[in-house]
GUSELO-997480 format. One record per residue (C-alpha): y negated, x negated, z. Coordinates in steps of 0.001 Angstrom, whole numbers, plus 500000, padded with zeros to 6 digits. Layout:
N
YXZ;...
! end
This chain:
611
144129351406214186;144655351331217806;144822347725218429;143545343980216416;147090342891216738;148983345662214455;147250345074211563;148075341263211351;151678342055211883;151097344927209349;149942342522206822;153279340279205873;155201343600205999;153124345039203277;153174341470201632;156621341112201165;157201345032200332;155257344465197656;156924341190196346;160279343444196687;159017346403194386;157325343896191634;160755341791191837;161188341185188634;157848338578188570;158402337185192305;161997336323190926;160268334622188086;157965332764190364;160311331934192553;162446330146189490;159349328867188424;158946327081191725;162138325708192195;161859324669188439;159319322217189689;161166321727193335;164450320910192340;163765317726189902;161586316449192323;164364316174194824;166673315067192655;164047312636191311;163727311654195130;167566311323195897;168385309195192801;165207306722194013;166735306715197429;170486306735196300;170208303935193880;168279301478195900;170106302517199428;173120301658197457;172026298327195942;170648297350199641;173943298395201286;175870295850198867;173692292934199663;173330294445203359;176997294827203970;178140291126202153;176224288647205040;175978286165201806;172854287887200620;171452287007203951;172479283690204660;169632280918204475;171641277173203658;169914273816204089;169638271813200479;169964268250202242;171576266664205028;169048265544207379;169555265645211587;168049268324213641;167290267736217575;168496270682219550;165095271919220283;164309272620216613;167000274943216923;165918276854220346;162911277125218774;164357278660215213;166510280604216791;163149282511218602;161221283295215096;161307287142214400;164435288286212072;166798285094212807;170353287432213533;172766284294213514;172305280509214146;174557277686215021;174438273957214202;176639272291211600;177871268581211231;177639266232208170;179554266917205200;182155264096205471;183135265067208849;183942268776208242;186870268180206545;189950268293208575;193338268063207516;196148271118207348;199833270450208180;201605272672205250;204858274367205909;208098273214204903;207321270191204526;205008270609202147;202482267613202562;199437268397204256;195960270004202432;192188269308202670;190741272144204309;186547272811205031;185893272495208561;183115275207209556;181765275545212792;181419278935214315;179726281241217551;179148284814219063;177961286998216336;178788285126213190;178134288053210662;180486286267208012;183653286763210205;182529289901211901;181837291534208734;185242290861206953;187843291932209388;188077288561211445;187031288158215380;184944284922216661;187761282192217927;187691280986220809;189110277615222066;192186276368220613;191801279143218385;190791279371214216;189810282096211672;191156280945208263;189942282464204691;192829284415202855;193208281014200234;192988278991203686;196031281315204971;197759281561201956;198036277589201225;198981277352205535;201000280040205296;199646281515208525;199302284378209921;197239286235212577;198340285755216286;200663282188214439;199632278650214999;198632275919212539;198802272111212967;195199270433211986;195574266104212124;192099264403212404;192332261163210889;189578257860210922;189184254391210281;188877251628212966;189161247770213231;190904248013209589;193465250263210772;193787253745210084;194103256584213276;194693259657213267;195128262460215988;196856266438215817;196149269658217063;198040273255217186;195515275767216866;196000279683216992;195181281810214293;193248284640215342;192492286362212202;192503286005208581;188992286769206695;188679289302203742;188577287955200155;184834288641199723;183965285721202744;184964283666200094;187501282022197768;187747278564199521;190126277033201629;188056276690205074;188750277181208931;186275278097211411;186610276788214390;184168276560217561;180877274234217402;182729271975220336;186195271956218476;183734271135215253;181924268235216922;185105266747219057;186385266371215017;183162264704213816;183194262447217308;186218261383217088;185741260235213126;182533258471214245;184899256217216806;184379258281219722;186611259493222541;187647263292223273;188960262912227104;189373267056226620;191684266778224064;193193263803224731;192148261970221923;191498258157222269;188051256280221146;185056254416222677;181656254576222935;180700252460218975;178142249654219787;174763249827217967;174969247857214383;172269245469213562;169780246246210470;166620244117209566;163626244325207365;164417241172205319;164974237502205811;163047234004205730;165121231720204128;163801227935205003;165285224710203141;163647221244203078;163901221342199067;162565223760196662;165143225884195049;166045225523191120;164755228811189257;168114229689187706;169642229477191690;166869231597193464;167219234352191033;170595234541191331;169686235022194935;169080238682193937;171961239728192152;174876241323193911;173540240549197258;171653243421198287;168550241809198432;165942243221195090;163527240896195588;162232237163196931;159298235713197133;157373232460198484;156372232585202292;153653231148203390;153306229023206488;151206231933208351;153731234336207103;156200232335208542;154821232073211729;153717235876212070;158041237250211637;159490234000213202;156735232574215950;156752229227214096;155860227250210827;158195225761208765;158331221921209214;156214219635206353;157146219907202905;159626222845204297;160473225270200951;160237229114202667;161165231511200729;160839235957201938;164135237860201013;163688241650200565;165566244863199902;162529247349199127;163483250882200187;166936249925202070;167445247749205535;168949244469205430;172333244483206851;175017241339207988;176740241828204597;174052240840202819;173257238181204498;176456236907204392;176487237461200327;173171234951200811;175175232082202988;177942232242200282;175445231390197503;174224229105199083;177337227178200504;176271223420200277;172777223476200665;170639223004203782;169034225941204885;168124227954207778;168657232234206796;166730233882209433;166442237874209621;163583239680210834;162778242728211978;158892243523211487;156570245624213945;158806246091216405;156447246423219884;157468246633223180;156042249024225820;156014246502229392;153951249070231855;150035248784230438;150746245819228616;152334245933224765;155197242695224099;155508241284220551;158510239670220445;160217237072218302;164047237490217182;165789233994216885;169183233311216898;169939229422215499;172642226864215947;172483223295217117;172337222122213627;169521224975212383;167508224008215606;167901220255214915;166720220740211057;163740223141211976;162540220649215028;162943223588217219;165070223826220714;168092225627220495;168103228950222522;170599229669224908;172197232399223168;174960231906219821;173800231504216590;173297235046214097;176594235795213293;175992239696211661;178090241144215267;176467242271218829;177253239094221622;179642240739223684;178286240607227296;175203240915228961;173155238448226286;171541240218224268;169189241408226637;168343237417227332;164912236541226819;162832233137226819;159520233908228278;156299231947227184;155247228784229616;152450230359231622;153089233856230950;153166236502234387;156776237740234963;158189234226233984;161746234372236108;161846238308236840;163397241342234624;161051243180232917;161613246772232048;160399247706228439;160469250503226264;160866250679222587;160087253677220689;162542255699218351;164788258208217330;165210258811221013;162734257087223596;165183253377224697;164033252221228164;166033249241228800;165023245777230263;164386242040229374;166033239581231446;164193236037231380;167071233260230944;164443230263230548;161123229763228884;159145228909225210;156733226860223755;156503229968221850;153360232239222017;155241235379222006;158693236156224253;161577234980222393;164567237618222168;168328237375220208;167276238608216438;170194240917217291;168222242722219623;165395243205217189;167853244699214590;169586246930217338;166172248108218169;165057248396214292;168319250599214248;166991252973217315;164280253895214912;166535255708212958;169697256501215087;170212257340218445;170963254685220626;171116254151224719;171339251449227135;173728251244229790;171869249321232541;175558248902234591;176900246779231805;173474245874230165;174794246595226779;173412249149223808;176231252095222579;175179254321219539;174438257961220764;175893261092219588;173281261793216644;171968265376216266;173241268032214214;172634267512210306;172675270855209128;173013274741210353;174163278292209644;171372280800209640;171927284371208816;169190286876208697;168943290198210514;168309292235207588;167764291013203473;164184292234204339;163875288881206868;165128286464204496;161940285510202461;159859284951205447;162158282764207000;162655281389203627;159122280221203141;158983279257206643;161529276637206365;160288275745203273;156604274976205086;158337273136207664;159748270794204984;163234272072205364;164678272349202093;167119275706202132;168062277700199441;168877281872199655;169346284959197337;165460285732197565;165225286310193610;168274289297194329;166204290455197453;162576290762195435;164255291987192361;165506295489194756;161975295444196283;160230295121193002;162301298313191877;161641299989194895;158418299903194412;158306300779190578;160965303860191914;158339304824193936;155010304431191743;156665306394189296;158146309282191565;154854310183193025;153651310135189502;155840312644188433;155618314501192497;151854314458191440;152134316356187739;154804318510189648;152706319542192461;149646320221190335;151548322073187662;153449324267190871;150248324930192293;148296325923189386;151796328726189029;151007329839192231;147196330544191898;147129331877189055;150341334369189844;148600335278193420;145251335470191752;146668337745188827;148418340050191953;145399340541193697;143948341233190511;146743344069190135;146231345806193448;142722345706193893;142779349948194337;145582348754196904;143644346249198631;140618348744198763;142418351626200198;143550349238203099;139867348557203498;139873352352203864;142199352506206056;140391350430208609;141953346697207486;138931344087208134;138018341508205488;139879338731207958;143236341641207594;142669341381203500;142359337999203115;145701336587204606;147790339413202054;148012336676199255;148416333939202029;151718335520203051;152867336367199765;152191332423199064;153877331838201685;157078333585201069;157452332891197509;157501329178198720;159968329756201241;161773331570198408;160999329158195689;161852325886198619;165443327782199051;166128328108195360;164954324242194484;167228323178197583;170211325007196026;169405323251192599;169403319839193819;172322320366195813;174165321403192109;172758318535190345;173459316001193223;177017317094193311;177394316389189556;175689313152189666;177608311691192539;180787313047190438;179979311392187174;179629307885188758;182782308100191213;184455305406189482;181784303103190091;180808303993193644;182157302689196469;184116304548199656;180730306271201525;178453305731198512;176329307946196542;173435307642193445;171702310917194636;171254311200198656;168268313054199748;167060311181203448;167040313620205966;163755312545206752;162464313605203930;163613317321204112;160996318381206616;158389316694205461;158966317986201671;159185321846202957;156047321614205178;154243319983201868;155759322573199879;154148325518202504;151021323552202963;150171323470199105;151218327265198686;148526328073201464;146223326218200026;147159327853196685;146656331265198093;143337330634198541;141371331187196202;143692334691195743;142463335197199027;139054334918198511;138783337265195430;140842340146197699;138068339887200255;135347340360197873;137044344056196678;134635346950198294;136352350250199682;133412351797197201;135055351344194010;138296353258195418;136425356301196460;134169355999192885;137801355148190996;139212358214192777;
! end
């Protein structure tokens, strides 16, 4: 040998010369091989296949990721900057309450007109995007094919939407030509709804909550804040009969009454009752008091004399470092005159806001610093109220008295937005936030945590996570059980291969020895099975590959019918080719191994003894 180099190129020569004359047993390890191969690919492609298939459908219909809220509750805009941050959120826009997204369709032909859902819409809603519609812009809808089929619209036509409400007693109502730009497949659902934008959604819920739309031309005001209370005292200078004070309860509003004390009295009202005074506590546990109840009170009672007095309890005043515990009292001459008490100089309750500038009067306690200036104040809430106290006069009282009106505006802040207008000194309800949303996951694999999220947050949602964990449940029992089977198949194609490599070497150990002979080192010897392993798994990686391509082919035929356009039971990832031959190599080399061994343990000796 003239060189270390020819030999090692020598050696796969001779290798596969030899698997060439003894064909008849390389073609049966080769079958052998791809006996064990080929159902483990196919066994592979039907894992992937099925479950690829399964995720597509949920993937592809943007149901299976939607998240919906369970319960109407309102939502500041920040909660949704920061939910539309979290990891895996694809889609998110605000919603309104469920009374207000209902708008009204014009039907053609005179047909009448039709109730139609009123959904609000943005960039990159998956649900039109992903059924053949395009986002609207303004002045423009995307109807669902029962919403176009009742309208009678069309893409690029125009519909006429009326928005009607209730006001003073009389009813209002507004309309609107919108343009259709497209018309939703049947699987974004089988209701009649129109998606509009989130401004043409909440001009519609405005303008049903009293407001103005200057945009569209639609009329309205600003809706004054509506009183609401935490009960009533109800003072008389007799006791009432039993059968007449429980009747005090029924069909009023009120669920319960009970007898006040003097220093219960004087703790909601700033005063006691007068001597031999009958005071009695009206409640509504779990609801606020509103005018019409106490109105349902005064009519019970028409004929007696009595003083009905609302309160509002706990509500504390913020004046710079110093905290204000006001007193709400709004009397007549003749209440005044029975309870001994000086009339303020506002009206008496009357269940409405004063119009004007008075319910920000104040009577400020003889003595007290600021008696005779404004005082700016701040009362907590829904929405921080800064507004200010203007002293009319002053009080024997030991706490500022205020218009009970004021009290129940601010009792209302606590659970509404409301702001003060310091131009016309007068309260005006503010637009309240959003009471629901649209979220739509990335992927069906970032629904659950967002799910549970929500859920941790106290936001009650609901979404197809028993679907999603069902398909990753069998995914992972797919799996368990395919490298189960990989695992018998590999051991079983290995043990082929050593023992067929072994029993070669076996064969041609005069062979082997007479290339010792010849001037072949032990290193030369020892990679002869190694390339025969290696070829037969080429061979044997060919012949599987050619198998599952037969089998897939017939599977994917069988279940045509109930396939989809694109879809397939058996798809092998492409992945997972290169990484299945180079295990497929690896484990023949290491199967030749031990063949290798035993062929560089033969001695040139026996050859010359043999010969």
């Amino acid at each position: 040998m003239s060189g270390q180099g020819s030999p090692l190129r020598q050696i796969p020569l001779l290798a596969a010369a030899h698997l060439r004359h003894e064909w008849v047993l390389t073609l049966c390890l080769v079958i052998a091989l791809a006996a064990v191969i080929s159902p483990l690919l196919v066994l592979l492609g039907l894992k992937h296949g099925t479950i690829q298939t399964l995720r597509e459908r949920l993937v592809e219909d943007p149901v299976f990721r939607e998240i919906r809220p369970t319960q109407t509750r309102e939502f500041a805009p920040e909660w949704f900057d920061g939910l539309a941050a979290w990891p895996g959120v694809g889609f998110l826009t605000p919603t309104i309450l469920p009374l207000s997204s209902v708008i009204t369709v014009v039907l053609p032909q005179d047909s009448g007109t039709a109730l139609f859902d009123l959904i609000p819409t943005a960039p990159g809603d998956p649900l039109i995007l992903e059924n053949g519609g395009a986002v609207p812009g303004d002045g423009e809808v995307v109807l669902t094919t029962e919403a176009a089929r009742l309208a009678g619209a069309k893409p690029g036509e125009e519909i006429a939407v009326r928005v009607t409400r209730s006001r003073g007693g009389r009813s209002e109502a507004v309309e609107a030509r919108l343009k259709v730009a497209a018309v939703l497949e049947p699987r974004a659902g089988s209701l009649a709804r129109v998606y509009a934008p989130l401004p043409f959604v909440l001009d519609v819920e405005g303008y049903k909550e009293g407001y103005a739309a200057p945009g569209r031309g639609w009329p309205g005001e600003t809706p004054q804040p509506y009183p609401s209370f935490d009960g009533a005292v109800l003072l008389l200078p007799e006791p009432l009969q039993p059968i007449v004070r429980s009747g005090l309860i029924i069909n009023t509003g009120f669920g319960r009454i009970a007898d006040a004390k003097p220093g219960r009295v004087r703790e909601l009202l700033g005063f006691e009752p007068p001597e031999g005074f009958a005071a009695y506590e009206l409640l509504a546990p779990g609801s606020p008091v509103t005018a019409s109840s106490l109105r349902a009170i005064e009519a019970k009672l028409r004929g007696y004399s009595r003083a009905l007095l609302p309160y509002a309890e706990g509500v504390v005043l913020q004046a710079g470092e110093r905290e204000l515990r006001p007193v709400g009292l709004s009397i007549g001459a003749e209440e005044a005159a029975m309870l001994g008490l000086a009339q303020p100089p506002w009206p008496a309750f009357s269940g409405r806001i004063p119009k004007g500038e008075g319910l920000v009067d104040c009577l400020w306690p003889v003595g007290a610093d600021g008696n005779g200036t404004s005082v700016d104040v701040r009362a907590p809430g829904v929405k921080a109220l800064d507004f200010l106290l203007r002293p009319v006069g002053t009080t024997t009282f030991e706490r500022p008295v205020v218009p009970v009106e004021l009290l129940g505006v601010l009792r209302t802040a606590a659970q509404r937005g409301v702001t003060f207008d310091r131009r016309t000194l007068t309260f005006q309800m503010a637009r309240g936030g959003y009471r629901g949303f649209r979220l739509y996951a990335k992927s069906i694999d970032d629904v659950p945590g967002i799910y549970h999220r929500l859920r941790e947050q106290g936001v009650e949602v609901a979404a197809e996570v028993e679907a999603i964990e069902r398909i990753r449940v069998l995914d992972n029992g797919l799996s368990r059980l395919f490298w189960l089977i990989a695992a018998l198949g590999l051991c079983g194609g290995t043990g082929v291969l050593v023992a067929s490599l072994y029993a070669a070497v076996e064969r041609r150990r005069r062979d082997l020895g007479v290339l010792r002979l010849l001037g072949f080192a032990r290193r030369h010897v020892f990679f002869f099975p190694v390339a025969q392993g290696f070829i037969i798994a080429v061979l044997g990686l060919g012949a599987g590959f050619g198998g599952y391509a037969a089998l897939a082919g017939v599977i994917n035929r069988t279940f045509a019918m109930d396939l989809a356009p694109g879809e397939a039971f058996c798809v092998l990832p492409e992945a997972y080719v290169p990484l299945f031959c180079l295990s497929t190599v690896a484990l023949a080399g290491l199967a030749s191994l031990v063949a290798a061994w035993r062929a560089t343990c033969i001695d040139p000796a026996e050859v010359i003894r043999e010969q």
